[in-house]
Structure formats: C-alpha cells, structure tokens
C-alpha positions in Angstrom: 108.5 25.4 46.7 107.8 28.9 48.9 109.9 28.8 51.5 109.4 31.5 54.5 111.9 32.2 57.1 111.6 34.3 59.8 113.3 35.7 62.6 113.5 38.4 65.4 117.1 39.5 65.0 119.1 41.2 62.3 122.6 39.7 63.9 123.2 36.5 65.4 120.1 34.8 64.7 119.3 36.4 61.0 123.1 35.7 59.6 123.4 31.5 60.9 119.9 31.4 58.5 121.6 33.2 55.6 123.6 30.4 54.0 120.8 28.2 54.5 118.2 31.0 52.6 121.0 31.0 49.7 121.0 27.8 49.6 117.5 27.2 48.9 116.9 30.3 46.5 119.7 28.9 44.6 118.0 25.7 44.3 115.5 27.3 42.7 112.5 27.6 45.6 110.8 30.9 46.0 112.7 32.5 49.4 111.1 35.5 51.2 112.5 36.2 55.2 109.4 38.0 57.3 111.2 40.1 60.0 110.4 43.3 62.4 110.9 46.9 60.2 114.6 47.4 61.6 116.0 44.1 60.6 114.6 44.6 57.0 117.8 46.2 55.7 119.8 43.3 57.0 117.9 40.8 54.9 118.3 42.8 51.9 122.2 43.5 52.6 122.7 39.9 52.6 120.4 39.9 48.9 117.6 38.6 50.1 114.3 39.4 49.7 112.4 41.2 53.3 109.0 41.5 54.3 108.4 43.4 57.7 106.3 42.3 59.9 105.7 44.1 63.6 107.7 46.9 64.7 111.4 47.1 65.9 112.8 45.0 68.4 115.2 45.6 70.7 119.1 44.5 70.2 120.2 44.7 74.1 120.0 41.7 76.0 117.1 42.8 78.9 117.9 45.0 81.7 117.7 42.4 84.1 120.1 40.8 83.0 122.4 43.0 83.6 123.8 45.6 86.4 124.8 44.7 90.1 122.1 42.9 91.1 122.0 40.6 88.5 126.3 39.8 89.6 125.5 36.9 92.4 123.0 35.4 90.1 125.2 35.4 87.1 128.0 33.2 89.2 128.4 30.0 89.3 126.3 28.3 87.0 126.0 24.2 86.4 127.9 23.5 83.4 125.3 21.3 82.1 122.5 24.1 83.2 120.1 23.3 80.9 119.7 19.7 81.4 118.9 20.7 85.4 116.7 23.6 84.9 114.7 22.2 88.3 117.7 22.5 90.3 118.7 26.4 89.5 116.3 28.0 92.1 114.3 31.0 91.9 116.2 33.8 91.4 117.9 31.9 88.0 114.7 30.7 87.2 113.4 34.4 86.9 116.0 35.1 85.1 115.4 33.0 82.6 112.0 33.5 82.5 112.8 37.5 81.6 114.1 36.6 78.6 111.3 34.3 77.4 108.8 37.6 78.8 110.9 39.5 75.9 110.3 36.9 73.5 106.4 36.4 74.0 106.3 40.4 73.9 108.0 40.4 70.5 106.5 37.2 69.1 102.9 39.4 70.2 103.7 41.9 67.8 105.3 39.5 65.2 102.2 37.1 64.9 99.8 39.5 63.1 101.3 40.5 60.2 103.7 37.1 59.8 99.8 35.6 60.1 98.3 38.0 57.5 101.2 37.5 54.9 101.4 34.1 55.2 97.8 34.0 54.5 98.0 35.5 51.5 101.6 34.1 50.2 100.8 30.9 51.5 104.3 29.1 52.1 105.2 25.1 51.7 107.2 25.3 54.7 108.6 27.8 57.2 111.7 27.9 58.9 111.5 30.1 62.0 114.5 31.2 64.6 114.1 28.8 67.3 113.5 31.8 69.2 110.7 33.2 67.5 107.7 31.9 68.7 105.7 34.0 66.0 106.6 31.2 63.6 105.3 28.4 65.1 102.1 29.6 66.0 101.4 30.7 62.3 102.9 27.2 61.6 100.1 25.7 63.7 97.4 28.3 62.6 97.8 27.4 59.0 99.1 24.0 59.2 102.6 24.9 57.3 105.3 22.4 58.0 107.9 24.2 60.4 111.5 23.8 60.9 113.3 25.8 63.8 116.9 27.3 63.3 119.2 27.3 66.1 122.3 29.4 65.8 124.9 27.7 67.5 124.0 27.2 71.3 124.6 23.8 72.9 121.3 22.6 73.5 117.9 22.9 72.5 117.1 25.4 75.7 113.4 25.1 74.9 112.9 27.9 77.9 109.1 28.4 76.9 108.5 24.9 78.1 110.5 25.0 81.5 113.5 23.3 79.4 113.2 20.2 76.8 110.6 18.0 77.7 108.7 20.6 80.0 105.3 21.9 79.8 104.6 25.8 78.2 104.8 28.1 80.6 101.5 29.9 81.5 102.9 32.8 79.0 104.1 31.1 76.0 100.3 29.1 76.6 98.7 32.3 76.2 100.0 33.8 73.1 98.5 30.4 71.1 95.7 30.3 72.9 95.0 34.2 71.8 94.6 32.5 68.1 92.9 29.4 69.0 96.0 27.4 68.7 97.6 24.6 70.1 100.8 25.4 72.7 101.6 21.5 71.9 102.9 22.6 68.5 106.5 21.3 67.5 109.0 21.6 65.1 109.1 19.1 62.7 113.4 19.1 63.4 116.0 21.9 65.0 118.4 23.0 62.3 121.0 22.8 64.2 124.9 24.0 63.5 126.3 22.9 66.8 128.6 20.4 66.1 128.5 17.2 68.4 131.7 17.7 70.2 129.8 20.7 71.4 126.6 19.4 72.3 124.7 18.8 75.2 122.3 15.8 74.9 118.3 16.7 74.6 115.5 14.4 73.1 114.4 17.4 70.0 115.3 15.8 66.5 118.0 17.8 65.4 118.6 18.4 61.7 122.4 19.3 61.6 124.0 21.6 59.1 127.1 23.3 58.9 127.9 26.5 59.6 128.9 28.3 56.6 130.8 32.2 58.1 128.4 34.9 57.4 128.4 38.3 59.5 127.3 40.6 57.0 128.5 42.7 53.7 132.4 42.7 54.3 135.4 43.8 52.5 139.0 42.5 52.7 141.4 44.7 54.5 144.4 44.2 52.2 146.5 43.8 55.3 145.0 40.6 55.8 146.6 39.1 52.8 149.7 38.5 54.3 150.6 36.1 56.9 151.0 37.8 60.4 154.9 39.1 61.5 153.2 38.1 65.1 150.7 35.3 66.8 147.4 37.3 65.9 144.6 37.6 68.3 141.0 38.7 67.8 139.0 40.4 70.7 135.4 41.0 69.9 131.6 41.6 71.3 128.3 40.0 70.3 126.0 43.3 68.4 124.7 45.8 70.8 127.3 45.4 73.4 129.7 48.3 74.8 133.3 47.8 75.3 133.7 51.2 76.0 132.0 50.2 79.6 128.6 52.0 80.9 129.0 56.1 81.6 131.4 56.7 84.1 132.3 53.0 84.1 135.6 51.4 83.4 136.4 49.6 79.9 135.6 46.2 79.5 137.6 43.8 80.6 138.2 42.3 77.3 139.1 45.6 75.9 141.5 46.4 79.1 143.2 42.7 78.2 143.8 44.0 74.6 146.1 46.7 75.4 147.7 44.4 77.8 148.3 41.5 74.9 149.3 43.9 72.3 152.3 44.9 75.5 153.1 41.1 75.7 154.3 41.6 71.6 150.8 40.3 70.1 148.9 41.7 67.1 146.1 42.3 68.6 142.9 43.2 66.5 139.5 44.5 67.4 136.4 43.6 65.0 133.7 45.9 66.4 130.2 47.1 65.1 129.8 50.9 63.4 128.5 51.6 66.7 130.9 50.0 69.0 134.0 51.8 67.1 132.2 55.1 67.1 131.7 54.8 70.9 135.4 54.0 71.3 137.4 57.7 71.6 140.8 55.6 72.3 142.0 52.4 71.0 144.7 50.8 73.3 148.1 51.6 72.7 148.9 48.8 69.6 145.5 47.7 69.1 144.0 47.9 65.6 140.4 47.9 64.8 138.1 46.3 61.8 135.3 45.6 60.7 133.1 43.1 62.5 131.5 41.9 59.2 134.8 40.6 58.3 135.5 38.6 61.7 135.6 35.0 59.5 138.0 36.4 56.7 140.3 37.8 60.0 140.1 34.6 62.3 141.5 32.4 59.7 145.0 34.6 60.4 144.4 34.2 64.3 146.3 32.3 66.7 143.0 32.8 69.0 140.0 34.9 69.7 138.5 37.1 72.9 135.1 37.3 72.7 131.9 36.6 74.7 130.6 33.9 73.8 127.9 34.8 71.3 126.7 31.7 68.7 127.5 33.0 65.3 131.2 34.2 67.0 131.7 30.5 68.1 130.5 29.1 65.5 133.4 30.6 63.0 135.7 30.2 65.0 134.8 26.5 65.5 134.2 26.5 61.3 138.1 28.1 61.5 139.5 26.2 63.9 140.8 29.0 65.8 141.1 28.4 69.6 138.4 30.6 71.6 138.4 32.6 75.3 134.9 33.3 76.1 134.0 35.9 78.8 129.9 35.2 79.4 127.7 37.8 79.9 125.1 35.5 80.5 123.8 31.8 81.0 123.8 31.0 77.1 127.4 32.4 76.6 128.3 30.5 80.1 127.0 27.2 78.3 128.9 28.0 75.1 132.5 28.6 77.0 131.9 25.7 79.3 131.7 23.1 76.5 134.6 24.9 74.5 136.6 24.2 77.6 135.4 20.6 78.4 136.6 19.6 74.7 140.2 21.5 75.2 139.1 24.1 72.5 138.7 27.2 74.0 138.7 28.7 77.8 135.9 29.8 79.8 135.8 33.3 82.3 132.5 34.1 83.2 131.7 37.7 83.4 129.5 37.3 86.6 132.5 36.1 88.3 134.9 38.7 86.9 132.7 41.7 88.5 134.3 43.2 91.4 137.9 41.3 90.7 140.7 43.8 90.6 142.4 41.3 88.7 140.5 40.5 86.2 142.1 42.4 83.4 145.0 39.9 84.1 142.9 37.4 84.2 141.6 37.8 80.9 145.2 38.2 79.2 146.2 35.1 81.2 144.0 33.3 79.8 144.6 34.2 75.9 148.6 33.4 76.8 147.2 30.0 78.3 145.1 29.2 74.7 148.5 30.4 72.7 151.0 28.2 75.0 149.2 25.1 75.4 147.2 22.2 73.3 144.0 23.8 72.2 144.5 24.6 68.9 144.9 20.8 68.5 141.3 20.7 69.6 139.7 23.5 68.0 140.9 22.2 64.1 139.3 18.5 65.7 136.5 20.6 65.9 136.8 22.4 62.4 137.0 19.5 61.1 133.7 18.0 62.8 132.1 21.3 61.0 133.5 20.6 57.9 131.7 16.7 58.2 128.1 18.1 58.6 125.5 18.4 55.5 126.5 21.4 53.5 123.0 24.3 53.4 122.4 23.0 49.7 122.2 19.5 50.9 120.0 20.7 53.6 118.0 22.8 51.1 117.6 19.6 49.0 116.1 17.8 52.2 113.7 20.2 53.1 112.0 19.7 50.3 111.3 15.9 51.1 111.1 17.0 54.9 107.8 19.0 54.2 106.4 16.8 51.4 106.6 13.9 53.7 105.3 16.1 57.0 102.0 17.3 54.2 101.6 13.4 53.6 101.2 12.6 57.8 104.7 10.9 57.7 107.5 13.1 59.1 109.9 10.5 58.8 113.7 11.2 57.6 115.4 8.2 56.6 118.7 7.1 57.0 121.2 8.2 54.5 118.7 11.7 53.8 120.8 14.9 53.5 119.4 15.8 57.3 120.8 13.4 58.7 
C-alpha cells in the first residue's frame, strides 16, 4: 500500500506522526510525508523519506495572539471551551478564527503541489495533520481514503467548522470550492493519542493510538544514566518560543521560576531548542541546559515538568508518568492544563492571567513545590498507564490497511475487536 502523510509543521505536529510513519514503512507499505520546503529536513532527520510541497511556513504562533491586547482575552477561559464555542463571544471567537485565517493561508499554498504529486504517485490512503486542510481537499479531489492525526489536544477542535458538529466557515468553504470540491469532506477517523482520562467528549470517530516519545535525533547525556542526588525538574517551551522574554522584556516566567527551584535545592534542567539556548546569554544560577530532542529520555528521571502546555510535551510526559505544570500561552494549551488538573495529574497557570502579576514568578515555583508535595504523581502513572493500554502504531499500521480497503469498497466500518479500536 502507498501511504501519504502530510503535515504543516516540522515540530509538534510532524514528530506525534513519526512512530505511526515507522510503523507502517516497517510493515512493508511504501511511506512518503509531503510537507512545506523548511520542514523537509525534519522528515528526513527522523529517516523518512520528504517531498516538499509549498513554501515555508511560519513556526510562531500568530501575532494576535500574542502582546497586550491579546492579555484580557487570554483570561479566563471555560474549561470545557470547546464544547461551548457559542458562548465565548466575539473577541475569542476572532481569535480563534486568526488561527484558522493562518491555516487556510498555508493549506492555499500546500494544495497545489500536494495535488500535483498525488496525482502522479497516486496514494491508497492519506494521513493528514488534523490541521492541514491541504490534505483533505486532495483527499476529496482524488477520492483517496483520509485519516486525520491529532497530536495530543483534548478534543477534536474542528475550528474550520465553528467547533464539532458546525458548519465550514465562509473561509475554509472557499479554499474547496476553489477546486470544485466538497467542504462536507470528512475523515474517515481522528488518530488520536489523547488518552481518555484526558479527553473531552465530541461526536468525530476517533482512532486511538499511543503515543510513542519522539522529539527529534537525540543523544544521551551520560549524566542521565544515573539516578538524580535530587527531586529532578524539567522546565521547557513548545518550538519557536522565547524564554529569554521579548527585547527589553523580562524573562519568562517559567525561566524566572527555574532559578528560584534550583534555590529551593532542586535539579533543575532546561531542554530548549538550538535557538532558544543560543538566545539565552545567562542560565540561572544552578540551572543546567539540554537538549530538547532528548526531553523523553530526561522526563523519565523527573519528579515533574514546567512547560506550556504544548501536545507532543504532554503527551510524554503523560507516556512517562511524570506529573506536569502547564503555563498556557493560549486557548489549546489552556485546554491541555485544565484537563491535567481536573484528573489530579498536573497543575494549570494560565499565562493570560499571569501578565501583569508581580508575583507570578512565585507563583510558578509554588506550583512545581505543590506537584512534588502532594498526590499527583499517583495520577500521572494512572495516566501512563492508560497510554500504555492504547493500540501500539504497528497495530494501527496493520488497521489502516483494512480501514482504507473497506472505505474503497463504500463500507467504512471498523469492527469491534480491529486494531483501531
């Protein structure tokens, strides 16, 4: 079988597909992942095989997301946000609707060469980023079974269609209609690593599979052989962020709190991107730094991690069972900490409420000493051990293959005891 995935990102969203692409090349299907030029040495870092399609896309989240306008907006979200999409109001809604914009813009440039190759290579099924809309339409175009990847949010946001269930916004409408295709187009299932502790209920058919730790070429720091002299704790970014703080700007707050836990007698360790530790001039006084691609092979030594709140981060830790504090940028990272907290496993600061608090370094360390004194690391290896129970990627692998046979024969069905469910 020719198996196509394809994504917009060379981070979060390309490395939760990784184990799955393995997987299926090892099964002996013909793999190729169809990405933008700049994520193209990604794919072929993690030895896979890349063919570009479109130009770069950008790694930062968008501008509007961001600065001191965007701090009342960013406060005080529903927990359950995404199930009550009607009830956000205006400003939220926009800003929601500026990260679908950046979508549709990169899915525009996405479509014609994913469409041309795709022509020509013609793939049994595709398995597309559930953000990129560029698969699904060349799904529809050609008629190509499709599966969508999540990568570890709680729900199936579905943002394109005004939430699950809603109709595709005037936008999303448009790109398909450019080709002569059908908005109405679905995924045949949502690959989905969440595990159901962490869930939020939504009506898409989601295909679990476990999350298997994969952030990228890494090498073992020999000092992680041996067991910590001191309760360990990882502070880390999602890619593209700066701890370092805007020009002229303070430090992070999760960066502050790292100096602050490595006073309190921690061993406290940074994993950062090349670019994050080349932007940092100063570590704080007893803070370490290492290699971000390594973050699963140092959680497992770690009494708990900092970080904020990105899906392949909480996913290995969940995987790990290492108790998380997540300090949200945004609505997707709120949604991430909130569940951690509501199942004991983690702790929940979001960053729109942080802004402006003169305390909310402390706050941050607070709330790591809170993880490491109380009961959630009882929760978070309940949780590892929920990852642990969902279908390996080579039994997913081995279901795909009957999941698009039976989609080409007009019967979608899965049934029960199948490796996707």
């Amino acid at each position: 079988m020719r198996i196509l995935f394809t994504t917009w990102s060379a981070s979060a969203h390309l490395f939760s597909m990784v184990p799955l692409a393995w997987a299926c090349r090892a099964a002996g299907h013909d793999v190729l992942v169809a990405v933008p030029s700049d994520c193209v040495p990604a794919v072929g870092a993690a030895g896979l095989t890349a063919v570009a399609v479109g130009a770069a896309t950008p790694t930062a989240a968008p501008p509007a997301l961001g600065g001191p306008r965007a701090t009342q907006v960013l406060r005080d979200w529903p927990a359950d946000w995404p199930l009550r999409l009607a009830e956000l109001g205006a400003k939220r809604q926009r800003m929601l609707g500026t990260l679908v914009d950046r979508q549709l813009r990169i899915a525009g440039d996405m479509v014609p060469g994913l469409l041309d190759f795709a022509r020509t290579w013609r793939p049994d099924l595709i398995v597309a980023d559930g953000s990129t809309y560029a698969g699904t339409v060349v799904s529809k175009l050609l008629g190509v079974p499709l599966a969508a990847h999540l990568w570890g949010g709680a729900a199936v946001l579905r943002l394109e269609h005004s939430g699950p269930g809603g109709s595709p916004l005037p936008g999303y409408r448009q790109l398909f209609e450019r080709y002569g295709a059908d908005p109405a187009h679905t995924p045949l299932g949502w690959l989905d690593p969440c595990p159901p502790m962490l869930q939020l209920p939504t009506e898409q058919r989601r295909l679990p599979v476990r999350h298997v730790p994969y952030s990228g070429p890494a090498e073992l720091p020999p000092w992680l052989l041996g067991k910590p002299a001191r309760p360990r704790v990882c502070v880390t970014w999602e890619a593209g962020a700066r701890p370092a703080g805007p020009p002229r700007g303070g430090p992070d707050p999760l960066l502050a709190a790292a100096g602050l836990l490595a006073a309190e007698g921690l061993d406290v360790v940074l994993a950062l991107g090349p670019a994050q530790r080349a932007a940092l001039t100063r570590l704080p006084d007893g803070v370490r730094a290492m290699d971000a691609s390594a973050l699963h092979l140092l959680l497992a030594g770690c009494a708990a991690v900092a970080h904020q709140g990105s899906g392949g981060t909480a996913m290995t830790a969940a995987a790990i069972g290492t108790p998380q504090l997540v300090v949200s940028p945004r609505p997707e990272q709120m949604l991430t900490g909130e569940r951690l907290r509501a199942v004991g496993a983690g702790g929940h600061l979001s960053g729109g409420g942080l802004a402006g608090d003169e305390k909310a370094v402390t706050r941050v360390r607070d709330a790591v000493l809170d993880l490491l004194a109380g009961p959630a690391r009882d929760a978070a290896l309940a949780l590892r051990d929920e990852v642990r129970s969902l279908p390996t990627p080579s039994r997913v692998a081995t279901g795909l293959i009957e999941l698009a046979a039976s989609a080409r024969d007009g019967s979608p069905s899965v049934r029960r005891g199948h490796p996707l469910t």
